[in-house]
N, CA, C and O atoms as CSV, one atom per row, in Angstrom:
chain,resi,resn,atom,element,x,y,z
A,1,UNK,N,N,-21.209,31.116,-19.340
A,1,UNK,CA,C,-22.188,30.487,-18.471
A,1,UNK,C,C,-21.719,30.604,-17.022
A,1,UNK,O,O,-20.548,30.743,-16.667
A,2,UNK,N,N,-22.613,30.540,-16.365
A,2,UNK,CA,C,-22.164,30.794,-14.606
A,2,UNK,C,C,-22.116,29.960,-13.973
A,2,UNK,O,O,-22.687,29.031,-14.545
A,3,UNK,N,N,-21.623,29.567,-12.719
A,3,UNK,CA,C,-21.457,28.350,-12.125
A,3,UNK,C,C,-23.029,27.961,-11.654
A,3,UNK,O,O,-23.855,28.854,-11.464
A,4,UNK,N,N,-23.339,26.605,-11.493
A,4,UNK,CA,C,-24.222,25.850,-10.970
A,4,UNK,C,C,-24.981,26.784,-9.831
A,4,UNK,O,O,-24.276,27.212,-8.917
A,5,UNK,N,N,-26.316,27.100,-9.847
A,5,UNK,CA,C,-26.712,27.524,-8.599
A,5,UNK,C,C,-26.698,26.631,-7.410
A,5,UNK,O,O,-27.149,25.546,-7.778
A,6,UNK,N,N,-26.376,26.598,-6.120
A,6,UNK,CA,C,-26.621,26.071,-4.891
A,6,UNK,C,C,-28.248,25.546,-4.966
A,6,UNK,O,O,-29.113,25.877,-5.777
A,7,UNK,N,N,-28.329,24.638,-3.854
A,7,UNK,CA,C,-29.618,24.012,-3.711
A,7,UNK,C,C,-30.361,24.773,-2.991
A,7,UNK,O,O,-30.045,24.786,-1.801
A,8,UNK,N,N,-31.126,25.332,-3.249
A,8,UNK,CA,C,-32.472,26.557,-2.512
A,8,UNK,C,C,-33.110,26.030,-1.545
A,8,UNK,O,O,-33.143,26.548,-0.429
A,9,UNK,N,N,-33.876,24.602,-1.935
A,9,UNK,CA,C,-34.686,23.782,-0.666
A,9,UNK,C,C,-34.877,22.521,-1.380
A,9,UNK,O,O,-34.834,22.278,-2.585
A,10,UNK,N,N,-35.177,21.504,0.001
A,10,UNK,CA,C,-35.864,20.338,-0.113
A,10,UNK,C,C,-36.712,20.046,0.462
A,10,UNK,O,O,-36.824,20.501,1.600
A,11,UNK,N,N,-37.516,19.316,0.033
A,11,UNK,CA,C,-38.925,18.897,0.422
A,11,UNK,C,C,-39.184,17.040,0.670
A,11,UNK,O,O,-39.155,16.161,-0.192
A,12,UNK,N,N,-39.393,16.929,1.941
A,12,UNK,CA,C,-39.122,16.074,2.091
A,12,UNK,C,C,-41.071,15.683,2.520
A,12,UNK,O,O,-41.700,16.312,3.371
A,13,UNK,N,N,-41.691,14.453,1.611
A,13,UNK,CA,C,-43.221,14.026,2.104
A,13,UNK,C,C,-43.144,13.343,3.481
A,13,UNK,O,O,-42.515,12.326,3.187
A,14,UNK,N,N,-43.335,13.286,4.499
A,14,UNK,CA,C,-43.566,13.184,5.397
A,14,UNK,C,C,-45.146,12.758,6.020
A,14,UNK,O,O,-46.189,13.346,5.735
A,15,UNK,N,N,-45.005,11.552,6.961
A,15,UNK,CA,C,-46.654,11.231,7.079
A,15,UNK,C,C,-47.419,12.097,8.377
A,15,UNK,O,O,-48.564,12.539,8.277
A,16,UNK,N,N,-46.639,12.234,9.492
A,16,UNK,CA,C,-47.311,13.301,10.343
A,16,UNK,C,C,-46.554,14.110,11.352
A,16,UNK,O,O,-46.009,13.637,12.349
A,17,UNK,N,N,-46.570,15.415,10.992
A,17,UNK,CA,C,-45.979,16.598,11.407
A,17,UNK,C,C,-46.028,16.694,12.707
A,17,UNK,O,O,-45.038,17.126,13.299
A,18,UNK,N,N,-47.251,16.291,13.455
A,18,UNK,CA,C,-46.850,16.145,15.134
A,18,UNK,C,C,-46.212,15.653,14.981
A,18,UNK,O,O,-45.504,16.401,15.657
A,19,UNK,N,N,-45.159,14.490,14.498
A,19,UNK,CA,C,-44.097,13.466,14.792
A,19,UNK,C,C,-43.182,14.541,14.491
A,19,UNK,O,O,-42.514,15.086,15.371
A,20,UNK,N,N,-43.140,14.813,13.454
A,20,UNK,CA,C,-41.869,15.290,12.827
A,20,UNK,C,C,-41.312,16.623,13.119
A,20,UNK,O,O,-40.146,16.988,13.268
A,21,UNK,N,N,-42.267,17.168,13.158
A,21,UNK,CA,C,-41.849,18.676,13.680
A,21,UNK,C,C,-40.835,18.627,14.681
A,21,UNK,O,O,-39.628,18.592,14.440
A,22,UNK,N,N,-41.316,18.625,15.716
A,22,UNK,CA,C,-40.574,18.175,16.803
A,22,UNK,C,C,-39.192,17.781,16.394
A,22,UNK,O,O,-38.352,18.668,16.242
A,23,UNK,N,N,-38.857,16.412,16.185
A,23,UNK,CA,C,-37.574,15.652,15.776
A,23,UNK,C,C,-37.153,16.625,14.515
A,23,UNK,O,O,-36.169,17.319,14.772
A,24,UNK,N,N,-37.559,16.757,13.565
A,24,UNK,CA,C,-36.625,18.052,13.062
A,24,UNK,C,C,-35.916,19.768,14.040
A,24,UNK,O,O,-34.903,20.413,13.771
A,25,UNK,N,N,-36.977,20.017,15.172
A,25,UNK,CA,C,-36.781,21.132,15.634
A,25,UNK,C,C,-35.641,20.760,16.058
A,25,UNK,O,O,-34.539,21.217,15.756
A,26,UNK,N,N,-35.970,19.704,16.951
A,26,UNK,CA,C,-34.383,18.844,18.248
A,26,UNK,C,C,-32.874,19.408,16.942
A,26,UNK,O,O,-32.019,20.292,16.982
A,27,UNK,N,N,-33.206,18.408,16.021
A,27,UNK,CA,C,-31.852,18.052,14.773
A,27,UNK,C,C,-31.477,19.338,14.678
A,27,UNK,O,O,-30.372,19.542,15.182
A,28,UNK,N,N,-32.119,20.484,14.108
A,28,UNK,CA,C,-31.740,21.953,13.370
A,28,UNK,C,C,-31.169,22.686,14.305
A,28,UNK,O,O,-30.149,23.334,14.070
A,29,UNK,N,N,-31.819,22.670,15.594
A,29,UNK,CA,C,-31.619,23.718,16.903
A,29,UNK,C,C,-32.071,24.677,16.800
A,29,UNK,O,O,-31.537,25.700,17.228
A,30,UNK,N,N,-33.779,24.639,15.889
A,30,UNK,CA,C,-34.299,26.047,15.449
A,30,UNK,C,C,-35.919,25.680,15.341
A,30,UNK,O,O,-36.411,24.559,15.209
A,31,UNK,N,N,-36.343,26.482,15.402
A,31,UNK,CA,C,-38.025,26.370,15.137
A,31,UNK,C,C,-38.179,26.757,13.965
A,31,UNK,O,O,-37.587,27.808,13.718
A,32,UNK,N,N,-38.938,26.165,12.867
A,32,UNK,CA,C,-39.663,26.721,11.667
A,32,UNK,C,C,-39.819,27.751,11.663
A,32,UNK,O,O,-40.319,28.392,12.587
A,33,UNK,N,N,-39.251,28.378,10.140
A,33,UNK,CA,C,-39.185,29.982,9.775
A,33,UNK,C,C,-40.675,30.109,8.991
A,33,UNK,O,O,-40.914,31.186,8.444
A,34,UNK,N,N,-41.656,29.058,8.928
A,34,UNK,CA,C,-42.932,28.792,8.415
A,34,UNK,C,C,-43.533,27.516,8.346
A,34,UNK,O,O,-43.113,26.543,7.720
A,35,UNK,N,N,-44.620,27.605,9.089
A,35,UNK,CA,C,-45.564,26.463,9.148
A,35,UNK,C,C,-47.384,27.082,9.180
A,35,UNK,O,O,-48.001,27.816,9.952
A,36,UNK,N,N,-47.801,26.229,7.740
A,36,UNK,CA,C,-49.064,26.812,7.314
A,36,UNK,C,C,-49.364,25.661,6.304
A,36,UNK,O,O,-48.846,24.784,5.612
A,37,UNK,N,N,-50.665,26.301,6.712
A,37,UNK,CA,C,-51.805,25.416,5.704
A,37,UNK,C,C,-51.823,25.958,4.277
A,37,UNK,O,O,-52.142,27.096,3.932
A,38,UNK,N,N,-51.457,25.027,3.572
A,38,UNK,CA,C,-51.722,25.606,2.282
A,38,UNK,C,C,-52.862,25.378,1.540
A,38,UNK,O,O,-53.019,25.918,0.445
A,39,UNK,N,N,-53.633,24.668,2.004
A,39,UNK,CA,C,-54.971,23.983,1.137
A,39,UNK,C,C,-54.649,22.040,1.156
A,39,UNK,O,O,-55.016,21.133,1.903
A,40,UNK,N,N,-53.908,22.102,0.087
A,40,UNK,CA,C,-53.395,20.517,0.058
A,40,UNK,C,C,-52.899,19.924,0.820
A,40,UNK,O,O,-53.130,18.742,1.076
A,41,UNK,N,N,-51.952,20.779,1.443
A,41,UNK,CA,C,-51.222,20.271,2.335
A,41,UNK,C,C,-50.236,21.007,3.623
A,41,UNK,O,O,-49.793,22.117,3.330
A,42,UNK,N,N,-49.935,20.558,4.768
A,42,UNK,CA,C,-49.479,21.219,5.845
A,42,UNK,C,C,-48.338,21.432,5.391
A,42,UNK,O,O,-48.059,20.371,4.833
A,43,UNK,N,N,-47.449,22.153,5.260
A,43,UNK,CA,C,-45.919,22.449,5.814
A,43,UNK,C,C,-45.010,23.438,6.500
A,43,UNK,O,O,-45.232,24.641,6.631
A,44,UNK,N,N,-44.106,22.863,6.861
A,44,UNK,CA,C,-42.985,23.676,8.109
A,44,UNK,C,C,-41.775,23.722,7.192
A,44,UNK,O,O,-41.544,22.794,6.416
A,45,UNK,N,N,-41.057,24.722,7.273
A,45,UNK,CA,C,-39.751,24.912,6.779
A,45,UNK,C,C,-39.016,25.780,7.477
A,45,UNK,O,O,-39.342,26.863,7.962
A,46,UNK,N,N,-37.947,25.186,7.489
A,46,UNK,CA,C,-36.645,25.559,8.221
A,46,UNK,C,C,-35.486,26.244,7.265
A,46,UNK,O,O,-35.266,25.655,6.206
A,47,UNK,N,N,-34.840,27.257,7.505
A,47,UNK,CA,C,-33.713,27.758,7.118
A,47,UNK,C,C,-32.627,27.659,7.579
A,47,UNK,O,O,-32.180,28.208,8.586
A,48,UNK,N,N,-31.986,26.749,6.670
A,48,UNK,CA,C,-30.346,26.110,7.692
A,48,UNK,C,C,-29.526,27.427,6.909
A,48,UNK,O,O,-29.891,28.168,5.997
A,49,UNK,N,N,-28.140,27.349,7.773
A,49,UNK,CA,C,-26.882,28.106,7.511
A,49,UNK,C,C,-26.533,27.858,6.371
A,49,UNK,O,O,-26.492,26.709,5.931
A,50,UNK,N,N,-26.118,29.249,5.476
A,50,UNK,CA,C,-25.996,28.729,3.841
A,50,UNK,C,C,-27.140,29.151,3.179
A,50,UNK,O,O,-26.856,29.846,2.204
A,51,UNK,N,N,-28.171,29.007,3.327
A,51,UNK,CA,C,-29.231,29.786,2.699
A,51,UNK,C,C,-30.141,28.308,2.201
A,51,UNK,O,O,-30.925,28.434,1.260
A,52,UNK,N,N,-30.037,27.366,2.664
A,52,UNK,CA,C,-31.196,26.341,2.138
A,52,UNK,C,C,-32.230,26.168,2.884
A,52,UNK,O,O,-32.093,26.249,4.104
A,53,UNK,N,N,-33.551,25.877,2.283
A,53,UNK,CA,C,-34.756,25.553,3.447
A,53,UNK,C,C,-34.726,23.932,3.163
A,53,UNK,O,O,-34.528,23.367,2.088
A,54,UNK,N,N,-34.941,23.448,4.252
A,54,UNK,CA,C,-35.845,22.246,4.591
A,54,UNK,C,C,-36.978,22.238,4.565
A,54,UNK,O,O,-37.399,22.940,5.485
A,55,UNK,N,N,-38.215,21.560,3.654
A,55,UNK,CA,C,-39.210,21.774,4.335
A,55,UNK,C,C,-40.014,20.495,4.490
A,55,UNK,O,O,-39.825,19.807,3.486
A,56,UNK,N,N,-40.585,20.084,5.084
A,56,UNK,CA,C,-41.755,19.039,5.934
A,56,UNK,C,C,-43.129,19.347,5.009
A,56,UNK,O,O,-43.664,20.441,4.825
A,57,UNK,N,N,-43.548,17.956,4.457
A,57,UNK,CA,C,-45.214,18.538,3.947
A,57,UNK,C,C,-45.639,16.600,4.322
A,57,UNK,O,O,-45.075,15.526,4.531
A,58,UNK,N,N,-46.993,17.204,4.202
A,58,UNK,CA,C,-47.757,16.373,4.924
A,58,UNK,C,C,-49.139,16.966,4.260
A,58,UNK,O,O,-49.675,18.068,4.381
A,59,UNK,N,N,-49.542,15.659,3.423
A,59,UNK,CA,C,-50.655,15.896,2.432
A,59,UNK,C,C,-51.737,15.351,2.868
A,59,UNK,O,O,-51.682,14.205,3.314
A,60,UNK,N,N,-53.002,16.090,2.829
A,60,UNK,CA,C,-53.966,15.468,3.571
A,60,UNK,C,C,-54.894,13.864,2.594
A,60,UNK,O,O,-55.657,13.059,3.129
A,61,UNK,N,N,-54.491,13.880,1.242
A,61,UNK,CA,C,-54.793,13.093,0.363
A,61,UNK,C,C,-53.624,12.386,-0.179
A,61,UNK,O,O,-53.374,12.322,-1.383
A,62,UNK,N,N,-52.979,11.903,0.674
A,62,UNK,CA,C,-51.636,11.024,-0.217
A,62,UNK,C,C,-52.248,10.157,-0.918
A,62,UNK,O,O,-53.338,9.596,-0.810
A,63,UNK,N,N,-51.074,10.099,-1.945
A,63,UNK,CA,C,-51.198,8.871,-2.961
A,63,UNK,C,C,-50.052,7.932,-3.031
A,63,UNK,O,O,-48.905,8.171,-3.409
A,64,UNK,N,N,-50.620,6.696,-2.552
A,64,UNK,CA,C,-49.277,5.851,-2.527
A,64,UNK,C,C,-48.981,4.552,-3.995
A,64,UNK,O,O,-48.282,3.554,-4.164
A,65,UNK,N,N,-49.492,4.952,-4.394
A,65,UNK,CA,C,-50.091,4.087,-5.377
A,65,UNK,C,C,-49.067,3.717,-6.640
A,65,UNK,O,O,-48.779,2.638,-7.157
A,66,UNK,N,N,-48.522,5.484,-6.990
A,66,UNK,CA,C,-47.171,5.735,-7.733
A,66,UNK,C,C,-46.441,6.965,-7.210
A,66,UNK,O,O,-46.734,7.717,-6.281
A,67,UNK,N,N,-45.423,6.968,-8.043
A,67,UNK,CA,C,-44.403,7.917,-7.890
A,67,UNK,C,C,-44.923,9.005,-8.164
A,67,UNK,O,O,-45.285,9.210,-9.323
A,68,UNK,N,N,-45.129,10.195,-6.946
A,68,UNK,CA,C,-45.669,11.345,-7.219
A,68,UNK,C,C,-44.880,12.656,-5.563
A,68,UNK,O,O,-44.102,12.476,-4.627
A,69,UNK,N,N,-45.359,13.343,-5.868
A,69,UNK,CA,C,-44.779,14.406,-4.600
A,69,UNK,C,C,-45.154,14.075,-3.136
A,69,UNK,O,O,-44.542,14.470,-2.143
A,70,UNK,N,N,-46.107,13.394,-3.152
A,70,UNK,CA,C,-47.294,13.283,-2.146
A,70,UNK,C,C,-46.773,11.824,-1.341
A,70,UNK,O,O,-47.398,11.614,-0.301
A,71,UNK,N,N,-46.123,11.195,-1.553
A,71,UNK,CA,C,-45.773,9.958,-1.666
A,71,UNK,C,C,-44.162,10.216,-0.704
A,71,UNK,O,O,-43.206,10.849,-1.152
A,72,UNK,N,N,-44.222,9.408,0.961
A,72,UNK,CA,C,-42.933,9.730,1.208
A,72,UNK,C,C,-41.536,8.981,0.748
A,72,UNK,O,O,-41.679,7.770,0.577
A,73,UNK,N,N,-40.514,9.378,0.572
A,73,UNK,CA,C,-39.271,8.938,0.694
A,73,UNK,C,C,-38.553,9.568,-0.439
A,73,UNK,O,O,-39.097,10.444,-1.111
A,74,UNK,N,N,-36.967,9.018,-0.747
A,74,UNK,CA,C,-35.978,9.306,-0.956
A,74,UNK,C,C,-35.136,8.579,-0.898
A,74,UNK,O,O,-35.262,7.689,-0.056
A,75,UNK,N,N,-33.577,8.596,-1.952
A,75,UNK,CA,C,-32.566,7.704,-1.256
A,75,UNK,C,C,-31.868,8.153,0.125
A,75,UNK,O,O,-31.545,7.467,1.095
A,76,UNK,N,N,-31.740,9.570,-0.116
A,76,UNK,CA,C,-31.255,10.398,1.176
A,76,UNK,C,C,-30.799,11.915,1.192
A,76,UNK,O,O,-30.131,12.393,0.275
A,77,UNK,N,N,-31.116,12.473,2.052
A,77,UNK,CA,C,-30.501,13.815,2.485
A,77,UNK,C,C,-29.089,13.710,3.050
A,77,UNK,O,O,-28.741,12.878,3.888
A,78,UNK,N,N,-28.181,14.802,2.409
A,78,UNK,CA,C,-26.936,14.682,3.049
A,78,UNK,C,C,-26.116,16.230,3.604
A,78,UNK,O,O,-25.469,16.884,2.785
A,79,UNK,N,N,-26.229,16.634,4.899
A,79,UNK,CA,C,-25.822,17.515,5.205
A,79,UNK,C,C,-24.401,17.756,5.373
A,79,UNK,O,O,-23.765,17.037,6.144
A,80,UNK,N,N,-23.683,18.954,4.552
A,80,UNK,CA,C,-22.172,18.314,4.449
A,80,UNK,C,C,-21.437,19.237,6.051
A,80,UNK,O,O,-21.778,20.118,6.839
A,81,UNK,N,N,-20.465,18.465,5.841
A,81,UNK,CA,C,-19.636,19.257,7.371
A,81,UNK,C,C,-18.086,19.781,6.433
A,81,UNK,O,O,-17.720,19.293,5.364
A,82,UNK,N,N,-17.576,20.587,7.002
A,82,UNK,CA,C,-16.132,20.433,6.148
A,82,UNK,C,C,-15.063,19.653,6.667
A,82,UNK,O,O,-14.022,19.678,6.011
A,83,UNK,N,N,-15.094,18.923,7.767
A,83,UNK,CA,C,-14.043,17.826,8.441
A,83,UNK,C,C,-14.795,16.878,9.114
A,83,UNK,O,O,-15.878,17.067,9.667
A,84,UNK,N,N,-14.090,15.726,9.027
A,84,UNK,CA,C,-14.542,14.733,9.396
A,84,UNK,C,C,-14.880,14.780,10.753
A,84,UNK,O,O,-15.802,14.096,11.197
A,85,UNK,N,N,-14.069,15.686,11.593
A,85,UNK,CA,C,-14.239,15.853,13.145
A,85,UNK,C,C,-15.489,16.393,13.525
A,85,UNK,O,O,-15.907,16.370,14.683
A,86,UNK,N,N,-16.192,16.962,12.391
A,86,UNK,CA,C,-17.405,17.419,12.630
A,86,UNK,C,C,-18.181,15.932,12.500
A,86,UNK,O,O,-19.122,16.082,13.279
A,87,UNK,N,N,-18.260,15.017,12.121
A,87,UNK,CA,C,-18.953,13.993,12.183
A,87,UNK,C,C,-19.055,13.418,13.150
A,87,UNK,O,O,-20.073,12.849,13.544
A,88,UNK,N,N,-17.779,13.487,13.805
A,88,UNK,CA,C,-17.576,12.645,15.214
A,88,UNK,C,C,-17.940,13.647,16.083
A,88,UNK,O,O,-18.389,13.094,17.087
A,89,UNK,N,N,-17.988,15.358,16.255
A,89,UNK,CA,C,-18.940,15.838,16.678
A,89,UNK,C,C,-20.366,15.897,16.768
A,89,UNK,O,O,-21.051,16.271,17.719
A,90,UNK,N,N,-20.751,15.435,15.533
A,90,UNK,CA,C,-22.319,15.487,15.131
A,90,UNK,C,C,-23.094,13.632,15.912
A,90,UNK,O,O,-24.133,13.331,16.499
A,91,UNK,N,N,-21.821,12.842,15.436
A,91,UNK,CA,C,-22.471,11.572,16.559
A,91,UNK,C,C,-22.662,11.478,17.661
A,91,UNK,O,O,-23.375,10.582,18.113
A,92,UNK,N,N,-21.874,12.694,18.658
A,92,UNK,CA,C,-22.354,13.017,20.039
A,92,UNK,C,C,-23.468,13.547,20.534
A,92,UNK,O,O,-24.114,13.273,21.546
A,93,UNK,N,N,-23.660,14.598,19.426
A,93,UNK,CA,C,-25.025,15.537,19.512
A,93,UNK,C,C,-25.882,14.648,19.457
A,93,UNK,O,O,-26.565,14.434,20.458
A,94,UNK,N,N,-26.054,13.973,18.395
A,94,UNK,CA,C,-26.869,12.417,17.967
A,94,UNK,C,C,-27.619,11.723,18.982
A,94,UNK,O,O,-28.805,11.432,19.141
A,95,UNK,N,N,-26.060,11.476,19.906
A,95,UNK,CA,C,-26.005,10.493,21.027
A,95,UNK,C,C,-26.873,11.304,22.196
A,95,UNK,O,O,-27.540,10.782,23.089
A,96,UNK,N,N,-26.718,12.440,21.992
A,96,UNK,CA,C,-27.219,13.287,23.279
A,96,UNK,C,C,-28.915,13.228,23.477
A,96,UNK,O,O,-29.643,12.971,24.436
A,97,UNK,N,N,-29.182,13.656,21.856
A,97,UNK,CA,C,-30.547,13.718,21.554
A,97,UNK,C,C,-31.543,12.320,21.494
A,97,UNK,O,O,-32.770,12.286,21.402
A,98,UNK,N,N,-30.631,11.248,21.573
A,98,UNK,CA,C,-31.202,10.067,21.562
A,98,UNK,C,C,-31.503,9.524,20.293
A,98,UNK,O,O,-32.382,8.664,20.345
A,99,UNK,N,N,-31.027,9.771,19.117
A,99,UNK,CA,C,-31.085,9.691,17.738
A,99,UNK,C,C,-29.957,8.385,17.402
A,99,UNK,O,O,-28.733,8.492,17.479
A,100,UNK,N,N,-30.749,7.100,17.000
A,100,UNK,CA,C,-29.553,6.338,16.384
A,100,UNK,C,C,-29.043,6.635,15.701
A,100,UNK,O,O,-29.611,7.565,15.128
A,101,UNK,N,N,-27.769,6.303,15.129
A,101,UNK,CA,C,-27.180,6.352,14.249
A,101,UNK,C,C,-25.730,5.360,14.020
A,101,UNK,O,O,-24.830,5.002,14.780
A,102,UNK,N,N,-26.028,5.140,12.572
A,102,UNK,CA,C,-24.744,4.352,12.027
A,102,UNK,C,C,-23.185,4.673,12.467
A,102,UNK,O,O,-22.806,5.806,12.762
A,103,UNK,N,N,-22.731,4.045,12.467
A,103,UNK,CA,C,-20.952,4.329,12.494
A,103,UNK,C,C,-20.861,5.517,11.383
A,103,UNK,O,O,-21.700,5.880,10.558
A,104,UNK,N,N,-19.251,6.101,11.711
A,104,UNK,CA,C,-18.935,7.092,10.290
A,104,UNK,C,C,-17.862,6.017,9.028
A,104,UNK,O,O,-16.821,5.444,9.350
A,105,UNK,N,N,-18.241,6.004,8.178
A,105,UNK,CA,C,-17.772,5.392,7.019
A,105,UNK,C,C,-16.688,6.265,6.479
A,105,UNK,O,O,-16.856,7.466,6.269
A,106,UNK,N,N,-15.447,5.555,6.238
A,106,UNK,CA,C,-14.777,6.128,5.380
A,106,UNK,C,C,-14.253,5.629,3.982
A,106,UNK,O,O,-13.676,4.551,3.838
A,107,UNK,N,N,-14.505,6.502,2.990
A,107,UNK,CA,C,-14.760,6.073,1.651
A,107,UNK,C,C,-13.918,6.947,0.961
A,107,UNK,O,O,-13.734,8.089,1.381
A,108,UNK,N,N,-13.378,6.521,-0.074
A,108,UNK,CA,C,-12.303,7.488,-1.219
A,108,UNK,C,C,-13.130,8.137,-1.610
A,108,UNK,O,O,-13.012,7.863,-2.804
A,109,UNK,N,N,-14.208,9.066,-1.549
A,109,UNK,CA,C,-14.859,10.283,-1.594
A,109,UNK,C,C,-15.794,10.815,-0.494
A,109,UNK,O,O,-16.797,11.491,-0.723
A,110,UNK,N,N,-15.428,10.497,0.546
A,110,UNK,CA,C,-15.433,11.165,1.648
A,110,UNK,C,C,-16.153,10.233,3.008
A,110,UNK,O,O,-15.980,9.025,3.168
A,111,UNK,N,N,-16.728,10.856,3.630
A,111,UNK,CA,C,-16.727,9.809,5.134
A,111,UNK,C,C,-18.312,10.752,5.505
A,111,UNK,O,O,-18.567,11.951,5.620
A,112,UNK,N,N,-18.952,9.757,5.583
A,112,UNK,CA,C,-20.492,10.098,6.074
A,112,UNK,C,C,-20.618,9.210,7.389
A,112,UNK,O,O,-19.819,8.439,7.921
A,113,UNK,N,N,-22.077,9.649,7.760
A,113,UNK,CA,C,-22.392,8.809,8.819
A,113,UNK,C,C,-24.117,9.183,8.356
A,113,UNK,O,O,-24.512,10.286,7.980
A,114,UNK,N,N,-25.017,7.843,8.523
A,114,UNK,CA,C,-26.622,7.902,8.392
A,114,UNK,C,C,-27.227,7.884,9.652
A,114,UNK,O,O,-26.642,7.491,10.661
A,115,UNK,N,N,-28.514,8.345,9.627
A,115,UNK,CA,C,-29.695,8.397,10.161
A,115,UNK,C,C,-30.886,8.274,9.975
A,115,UNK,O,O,-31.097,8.432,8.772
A,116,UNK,N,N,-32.048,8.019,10.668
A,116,UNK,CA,C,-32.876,8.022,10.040
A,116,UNK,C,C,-34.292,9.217,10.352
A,116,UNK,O,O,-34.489,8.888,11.521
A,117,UNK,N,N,-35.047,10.013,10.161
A,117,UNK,CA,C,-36.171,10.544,10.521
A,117,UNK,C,C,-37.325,9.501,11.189
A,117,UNK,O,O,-37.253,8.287,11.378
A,118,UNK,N,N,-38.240,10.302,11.426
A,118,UNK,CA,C,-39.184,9.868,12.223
A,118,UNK,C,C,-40.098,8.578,11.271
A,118,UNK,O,O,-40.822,7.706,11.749
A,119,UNK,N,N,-39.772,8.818,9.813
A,119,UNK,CA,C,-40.719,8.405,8.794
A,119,UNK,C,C,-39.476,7.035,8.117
A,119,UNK,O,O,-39.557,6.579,6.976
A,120,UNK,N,N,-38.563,6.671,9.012
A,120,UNK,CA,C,-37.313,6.344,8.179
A,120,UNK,C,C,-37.267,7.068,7.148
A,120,UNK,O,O,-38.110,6.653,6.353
A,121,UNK,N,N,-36.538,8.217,6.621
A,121,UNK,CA,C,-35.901,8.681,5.649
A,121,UNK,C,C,-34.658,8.876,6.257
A,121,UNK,O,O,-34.321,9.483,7.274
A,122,UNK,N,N,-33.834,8.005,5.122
A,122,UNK,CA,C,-32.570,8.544,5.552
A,122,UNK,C,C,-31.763,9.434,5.722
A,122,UNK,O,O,-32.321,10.064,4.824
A,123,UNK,N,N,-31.033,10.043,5.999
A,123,UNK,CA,C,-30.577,11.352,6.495
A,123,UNK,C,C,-29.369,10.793,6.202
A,123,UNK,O,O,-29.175,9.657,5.767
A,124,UNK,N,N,-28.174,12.042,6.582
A,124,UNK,CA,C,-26.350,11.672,6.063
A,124,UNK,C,C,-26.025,13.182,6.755
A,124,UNK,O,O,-26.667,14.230,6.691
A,125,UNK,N,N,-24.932,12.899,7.348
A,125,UNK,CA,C,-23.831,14.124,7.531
A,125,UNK,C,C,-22.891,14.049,6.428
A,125,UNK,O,O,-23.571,13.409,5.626
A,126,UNK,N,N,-21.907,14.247,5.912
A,126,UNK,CA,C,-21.133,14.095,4.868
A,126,UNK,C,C,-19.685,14.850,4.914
A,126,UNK,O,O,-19.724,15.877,4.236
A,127,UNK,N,N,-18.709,14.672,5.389
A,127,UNK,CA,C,-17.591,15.287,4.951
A,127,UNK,C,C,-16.779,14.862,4.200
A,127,UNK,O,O,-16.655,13.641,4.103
A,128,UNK,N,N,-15.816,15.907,3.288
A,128,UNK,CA,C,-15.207,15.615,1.778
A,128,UNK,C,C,-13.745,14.365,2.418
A,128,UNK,O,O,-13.493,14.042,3.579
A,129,UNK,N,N,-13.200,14.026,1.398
A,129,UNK,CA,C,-12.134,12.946,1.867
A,129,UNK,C,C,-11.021,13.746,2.105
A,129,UNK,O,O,-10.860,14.744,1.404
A,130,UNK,N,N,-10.003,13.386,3.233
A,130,UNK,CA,C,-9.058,14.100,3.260
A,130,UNK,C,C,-8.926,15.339,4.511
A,130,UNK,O,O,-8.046,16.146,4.812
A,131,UNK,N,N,-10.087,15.063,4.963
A,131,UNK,CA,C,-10.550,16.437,5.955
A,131,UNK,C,C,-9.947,15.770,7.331
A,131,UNK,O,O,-10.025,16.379,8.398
């Protein structure tokens, strides 16, 4: 058997893409590698370093009613760094862009720091323990 494939993309429901677009472009330092109408619904996706997309959708018929795709949130996204110094780099950038954010936590499996999106979804930088 072969090792685990890597994560391809995430999809994060989102309530409106004028908001978000934007505040994702600022975060990535990139413009959407695609943004289109699909019928159901709008989305933008981004291709980070590593080969994963992000992508933004925004349904013109949400359902909030139950647990379904259409429906925003999550416990959280976590973008990893490989040293912690990148965290305390990434809270400056943060700081620059005007983006709150939490202190960096350090934990016997590694040291994050949160954020939140335009929609509160939480967001995470993440580096391993020991870095």
């Amino acid at each position: 058997m072969s090792d685990f494939p890597p994560i391809a993309h995430v999809v994060l429901t989102i309530k409106d893409l004028e908001v978000s677009r934007p505040w994702y472009t600022r975060l990535f330092g990139s413009d959407p590698v695609l943004d289109e109408n699909t019928g159901p619904f709008q989305h933008c996706v981004w291709a980070l370093p590593g080969g994963t997309l992000v992508s933004l959708h925004q349904f013109w018929e949400p359902n909030a009613d139950e647990f379904d795709e259409r429906r925003r949130g999550l416990d959280h996204l976590a973008f990893g760094l490989p040293t912690r110094a990148g965290l305390e780099e990434w809270a400056k950038k943060l700081d620059d862009m005007g983006i709150e954010h939490g202190k960096i936590i350090d934990a016997s499996y590694g040291s994050g720091m949160a954020f939140r999106d335009p929609d509160n979804i939480q967001l995470e930088f993440f580096a391993p323990p020991g870095t």
